[in-house]
C-alpha positions in Angstrom: 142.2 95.3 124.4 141.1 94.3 120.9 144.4 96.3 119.4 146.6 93.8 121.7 145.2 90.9 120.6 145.0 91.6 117.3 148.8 92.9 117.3 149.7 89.3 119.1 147.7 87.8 115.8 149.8 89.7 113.5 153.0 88.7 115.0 152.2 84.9 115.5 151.6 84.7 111.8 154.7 86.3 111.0 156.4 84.2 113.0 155.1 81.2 110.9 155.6 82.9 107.8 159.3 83.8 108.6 159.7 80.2 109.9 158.3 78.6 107.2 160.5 81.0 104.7 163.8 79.8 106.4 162.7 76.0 106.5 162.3 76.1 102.8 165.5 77.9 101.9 167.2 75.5 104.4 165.4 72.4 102.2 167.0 74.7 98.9 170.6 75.0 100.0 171.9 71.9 101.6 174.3 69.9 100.2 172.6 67.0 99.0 173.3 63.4 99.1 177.2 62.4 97.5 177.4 59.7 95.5 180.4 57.1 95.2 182.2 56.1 92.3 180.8 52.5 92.7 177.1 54.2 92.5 178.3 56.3 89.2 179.1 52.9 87.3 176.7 51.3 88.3 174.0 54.2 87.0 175.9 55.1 84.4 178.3 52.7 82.9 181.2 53.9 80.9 180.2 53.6 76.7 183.1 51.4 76.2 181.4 48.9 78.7 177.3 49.0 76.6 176.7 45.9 74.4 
């Protein structure tokens, strides 16, 4: 009885850890946010355009 439950223990926390694992490499490799050409001017102007 105690092998079975501590087998079910073992495998729950693998479970997490696995989960866990392919949430953060998910979070890693997405594409992330594009941004348009109106955004890039506005953050960072051309030098021709600086005072």
């Amino acid at each position: 009885m105690r092998y079975s439950i501590m087998l079910q223990l073992v495998a729950a926390i693998t479970l997490i850890f696995l989960g866990t694992a392919a949430l953060f490499a998910w979070l890693q490799y997405r594409p992330g946010p594009r941004e348009t050409n109106i955004e890039r001017e506005i953050l960072y102007p051309p030098v021709s355009q600086l005072p």
